[in-house]
C-alpha positions as CSV (number, residue, x, y, z in Angstrom):
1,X,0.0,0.0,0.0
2,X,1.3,3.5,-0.8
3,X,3.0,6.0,1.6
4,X,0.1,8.4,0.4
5,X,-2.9,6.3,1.0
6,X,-1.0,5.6,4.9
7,X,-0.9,9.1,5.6
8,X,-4.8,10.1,4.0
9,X,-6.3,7.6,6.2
10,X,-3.8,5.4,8.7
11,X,-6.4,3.7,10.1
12,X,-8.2,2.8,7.3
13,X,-5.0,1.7,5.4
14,X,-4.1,-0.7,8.3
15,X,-7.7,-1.9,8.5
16,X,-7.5,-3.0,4.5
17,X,-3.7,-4.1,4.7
18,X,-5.1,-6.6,7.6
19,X,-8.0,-8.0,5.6
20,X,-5.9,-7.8,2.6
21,X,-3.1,-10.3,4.4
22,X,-5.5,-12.3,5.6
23,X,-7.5,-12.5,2.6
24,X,-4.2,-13.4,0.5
25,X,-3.1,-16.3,3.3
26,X,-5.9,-17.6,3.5
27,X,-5.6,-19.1,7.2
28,X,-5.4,-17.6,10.8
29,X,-2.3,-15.7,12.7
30,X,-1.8,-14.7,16.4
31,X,-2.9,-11.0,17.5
32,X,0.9,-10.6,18.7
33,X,2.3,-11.6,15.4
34,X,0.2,-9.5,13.3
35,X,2.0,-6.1,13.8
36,X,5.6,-7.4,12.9
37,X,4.1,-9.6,9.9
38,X,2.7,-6.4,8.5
39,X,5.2,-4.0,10.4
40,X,3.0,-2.0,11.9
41,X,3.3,-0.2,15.5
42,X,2.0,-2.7,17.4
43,X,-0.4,-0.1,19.5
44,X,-2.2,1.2,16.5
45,X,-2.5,-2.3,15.2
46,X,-4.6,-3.8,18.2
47,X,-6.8,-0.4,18.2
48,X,-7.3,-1.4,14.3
49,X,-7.8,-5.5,15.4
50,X,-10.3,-4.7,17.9
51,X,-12.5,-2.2,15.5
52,X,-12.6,-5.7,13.1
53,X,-13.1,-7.9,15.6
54,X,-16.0,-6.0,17.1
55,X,-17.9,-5.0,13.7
56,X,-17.4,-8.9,12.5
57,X,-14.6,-8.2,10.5
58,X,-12.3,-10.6,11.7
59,X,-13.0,-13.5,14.2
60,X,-10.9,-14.7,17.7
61,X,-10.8,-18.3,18.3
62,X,-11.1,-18.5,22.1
63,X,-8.5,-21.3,22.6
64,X,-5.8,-20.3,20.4
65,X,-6.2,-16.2,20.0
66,X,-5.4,-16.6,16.3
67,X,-7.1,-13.6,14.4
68,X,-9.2,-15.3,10.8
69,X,-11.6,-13.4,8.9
70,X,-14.9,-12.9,10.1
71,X,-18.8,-13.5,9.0
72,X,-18.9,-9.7,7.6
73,X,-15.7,-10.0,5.3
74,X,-17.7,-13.6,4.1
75,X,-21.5,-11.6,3.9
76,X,-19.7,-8.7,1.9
77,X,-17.5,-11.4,-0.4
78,X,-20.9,-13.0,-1.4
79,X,-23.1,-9.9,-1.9
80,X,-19.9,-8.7,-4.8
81,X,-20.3,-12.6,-6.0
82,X,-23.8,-11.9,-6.1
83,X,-23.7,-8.6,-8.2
84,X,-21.3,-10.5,-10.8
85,X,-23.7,-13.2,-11.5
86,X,-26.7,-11.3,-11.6
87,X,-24.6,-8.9,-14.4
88,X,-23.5,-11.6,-16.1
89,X,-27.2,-13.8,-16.5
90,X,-28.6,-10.4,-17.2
91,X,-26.8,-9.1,-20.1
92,X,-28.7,-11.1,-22.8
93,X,-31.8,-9.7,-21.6
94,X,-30.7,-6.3,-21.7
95,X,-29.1,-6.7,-25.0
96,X,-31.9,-8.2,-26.2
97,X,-33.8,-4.6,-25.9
98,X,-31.0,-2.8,-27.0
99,X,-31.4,-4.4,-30.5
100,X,-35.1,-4.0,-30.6
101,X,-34.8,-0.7,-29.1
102,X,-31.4,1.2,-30.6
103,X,-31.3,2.6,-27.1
104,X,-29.3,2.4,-24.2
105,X,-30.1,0.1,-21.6
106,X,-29.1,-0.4,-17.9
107,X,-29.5,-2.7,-14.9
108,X,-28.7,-1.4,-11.8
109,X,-29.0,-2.7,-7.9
110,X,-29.8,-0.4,-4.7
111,X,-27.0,0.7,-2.5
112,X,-28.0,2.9,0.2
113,X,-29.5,6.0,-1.2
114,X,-27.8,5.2,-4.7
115,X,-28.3,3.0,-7.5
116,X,-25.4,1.3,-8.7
117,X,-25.1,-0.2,-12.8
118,X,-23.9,-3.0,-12.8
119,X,-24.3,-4.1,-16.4
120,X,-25.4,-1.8,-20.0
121,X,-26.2,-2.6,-22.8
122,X,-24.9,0.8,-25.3
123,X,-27.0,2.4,-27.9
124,X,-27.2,3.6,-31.3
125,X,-27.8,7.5,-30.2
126,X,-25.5,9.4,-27.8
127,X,-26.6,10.6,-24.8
128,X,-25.7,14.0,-22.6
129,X,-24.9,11.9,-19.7
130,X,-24.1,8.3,-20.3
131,X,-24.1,6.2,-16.4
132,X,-20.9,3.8,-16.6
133,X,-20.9,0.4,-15.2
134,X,-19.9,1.0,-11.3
135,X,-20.9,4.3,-11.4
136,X,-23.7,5.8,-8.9
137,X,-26.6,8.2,-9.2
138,X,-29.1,9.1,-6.7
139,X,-31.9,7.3,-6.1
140,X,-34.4,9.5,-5.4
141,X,-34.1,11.1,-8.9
142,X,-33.5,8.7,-11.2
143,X,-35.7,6.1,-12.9
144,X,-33.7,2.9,-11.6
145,X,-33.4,4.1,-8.3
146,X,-37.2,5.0,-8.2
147,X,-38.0,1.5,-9.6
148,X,-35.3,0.0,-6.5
149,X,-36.8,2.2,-4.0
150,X,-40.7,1.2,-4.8
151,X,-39.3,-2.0,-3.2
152,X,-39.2,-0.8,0.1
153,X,-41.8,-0.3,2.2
154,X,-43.4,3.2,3.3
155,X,-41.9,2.9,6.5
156,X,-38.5,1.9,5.1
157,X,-38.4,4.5,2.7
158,X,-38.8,6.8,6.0
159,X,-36.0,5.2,7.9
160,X,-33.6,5.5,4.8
161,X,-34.5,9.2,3.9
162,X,-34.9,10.5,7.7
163,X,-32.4,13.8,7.9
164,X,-31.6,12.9,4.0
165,X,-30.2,15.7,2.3
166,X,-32.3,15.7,-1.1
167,X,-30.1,17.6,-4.0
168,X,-32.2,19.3,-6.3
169,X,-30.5,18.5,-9.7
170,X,-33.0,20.0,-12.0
171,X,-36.9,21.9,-11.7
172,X,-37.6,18.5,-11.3
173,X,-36.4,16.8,-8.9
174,X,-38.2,15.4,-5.9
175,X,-36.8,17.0,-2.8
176,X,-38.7,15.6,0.3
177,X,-39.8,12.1,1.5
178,X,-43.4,12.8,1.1
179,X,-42.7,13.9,-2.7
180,X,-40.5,10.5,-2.7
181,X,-43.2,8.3,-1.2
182,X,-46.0,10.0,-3.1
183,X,-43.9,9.2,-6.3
184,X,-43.3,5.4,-5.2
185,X,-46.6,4.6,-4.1
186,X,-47.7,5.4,-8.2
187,X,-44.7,3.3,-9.0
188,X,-46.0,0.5,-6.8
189,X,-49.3,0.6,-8.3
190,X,-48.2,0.8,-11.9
191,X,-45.6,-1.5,-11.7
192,X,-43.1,0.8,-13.8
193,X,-40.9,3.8,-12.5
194,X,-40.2,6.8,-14.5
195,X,-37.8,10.1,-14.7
196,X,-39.2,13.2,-16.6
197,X,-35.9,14.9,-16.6
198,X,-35.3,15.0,-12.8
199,X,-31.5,13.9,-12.8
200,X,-30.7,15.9,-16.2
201,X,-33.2,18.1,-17.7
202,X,-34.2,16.8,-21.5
203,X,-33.6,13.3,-20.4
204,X,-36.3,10.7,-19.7
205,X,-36.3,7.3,-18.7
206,X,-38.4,4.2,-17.8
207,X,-37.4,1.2,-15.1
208,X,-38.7,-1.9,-14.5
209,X,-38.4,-3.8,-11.4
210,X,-36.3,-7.0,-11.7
211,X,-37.9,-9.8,-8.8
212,X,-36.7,-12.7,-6.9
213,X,-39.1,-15.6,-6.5
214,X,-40.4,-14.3,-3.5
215,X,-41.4,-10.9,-5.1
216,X,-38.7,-9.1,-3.5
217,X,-36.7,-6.5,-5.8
218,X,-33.1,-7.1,-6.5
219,X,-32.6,-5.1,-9.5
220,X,-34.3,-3.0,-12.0
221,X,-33.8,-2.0,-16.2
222,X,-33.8,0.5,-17.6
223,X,-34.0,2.5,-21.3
224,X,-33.3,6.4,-21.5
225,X,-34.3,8.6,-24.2
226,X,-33.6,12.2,-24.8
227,X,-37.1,14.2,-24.6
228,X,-37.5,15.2,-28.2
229,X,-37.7,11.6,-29.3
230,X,-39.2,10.1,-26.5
231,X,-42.8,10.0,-28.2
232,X,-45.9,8.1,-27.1
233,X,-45.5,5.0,-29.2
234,X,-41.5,4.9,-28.6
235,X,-42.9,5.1,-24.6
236,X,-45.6,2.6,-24.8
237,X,-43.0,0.1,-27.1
238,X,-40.0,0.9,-24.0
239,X,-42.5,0.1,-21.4
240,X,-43.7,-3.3,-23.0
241,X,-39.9,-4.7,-24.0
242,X,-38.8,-3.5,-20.2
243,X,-41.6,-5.6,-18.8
244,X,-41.1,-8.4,-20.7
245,X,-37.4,-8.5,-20.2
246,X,-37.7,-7.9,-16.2
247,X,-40.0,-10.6,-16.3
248,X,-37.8,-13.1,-17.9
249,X,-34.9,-12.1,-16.2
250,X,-36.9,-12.7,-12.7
251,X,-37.9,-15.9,-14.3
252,X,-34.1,-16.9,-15.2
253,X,-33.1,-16.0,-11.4
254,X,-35.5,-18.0,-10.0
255,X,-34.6,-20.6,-11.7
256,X,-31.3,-20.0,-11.6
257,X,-31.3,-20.0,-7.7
258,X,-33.1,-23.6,-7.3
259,X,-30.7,-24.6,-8.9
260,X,-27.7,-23.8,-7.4
């Protein structure tokens, strides 16, 4: 790790350099050990062990004291595994409206107030903002998010979005949790989640929520179309390719799960 990234954030840099050893052994070491291994000050370096140990991070055997890593390093390893699976088992789908379409199509997963693309599927036209793979945008103003967010509940929606900052990108944009809820309960009703220019102005899109067998949303797709061609029948065509491809898509992860 890099003398820069060390001074930025020391704790944090000793925190990832732990994991990072630990990940790359693959087994267990002594607490006492640890500090020379990685030649750390050994002060610093329990203050840093004891943070992991206590948010789950790393795990103590009782008998030996030998530091491994913990249930939360697994949980967070599987969530990533997750998101590369779903990309990958999704990408037909979304290609698949891309050619009917000529437009650009996302899939993107919730992540605290953000959604997150994890796959696309690029376009025939150029857009004014084009979302990259990995990249986030807010929830509250964007089509995917909307269509992630309609996933929670009322009171969830609350709990997330309680002392929430709400940017006001464009005229647009919804700015409180009432004007987010009111939004979402629509969305929930219609089964489809839209953006009339609320991220950038002159930009629409459409989202569909993608399902797991127990109806519960783990991603949604998306199309987005510059205003001035965005026309009733190229809406109504969007809407029915996004459904039908967020359908099959739910279908090919439910299947996909009882299987594995």
């Amino acid at each position: 790790m890099s003398e820069a990234k060390r001074e930025s954030a020391p704790a944090v840099a000793r925190a990832l350099e732990i994991l990072e050893f630990l990940a790359a052994t693959g087994g267990s070491v002594r607490m006492s050990d640890l500090a020379g291994q990685l030649g750390m000050p050994k002060s610093s370096t329990h203050h840093v062990l004891s943070a992991l140990l206590d948010a789950g991070w790393l795990e103590r055997e009782p008998t030996t004291k030998e530091i491994t890593l913990g249930l939360r390093a697994w949980e967070v390893g599987q969530a990533y595994d997750a998101a590369q699976t779903l990309s990958q088992r999704a990408q037909p789908f979304i290609d698949a409206v891309r050619d009917e379409l000529g437009e650009t199509v996302r899939l993107a997963i919730l992540s605290e107030h953000d959604n997150v693309c994890i796959a696309k599927s690029t376009g025939l036209h150029t857009l004014v903002f084009d979302q990259r793979v990995g990249a986030r945008l807010p929830a509250h103003a964007t089509g995917l998010g909307k269509a992630l967010l309609a996933g929670l509940s009322p009171a969830q929606i609350g709990e997330r979005y309680q002392d929430y900052a709400f940017e006001p990108f464009t005229e647009n944009t919804l700015v409180s949790v009432e004007a987010l809820e009111n939004d979402l309960a629509q969305i929930r009703e219609r089964g489809w989640a839209d953006d009339n220019g609320e991220f950038i102005l002159g930009i629409q899109c459409i989202a569909l929520p993608v399902r797991s067998r127990t109806g519960d949303v783990l991603a949604a797709i998306s199309v987005s179309v510059p205003s001035a061609r965005f026309d009733q029948e190229h809406q109504e065509k969007t809407t029915v390719l996004l459904t039908q491809a967020a359908a099959a898509l739910s279908e090919r992860l439910s299947s996909g799960v009882a299987r594995s």
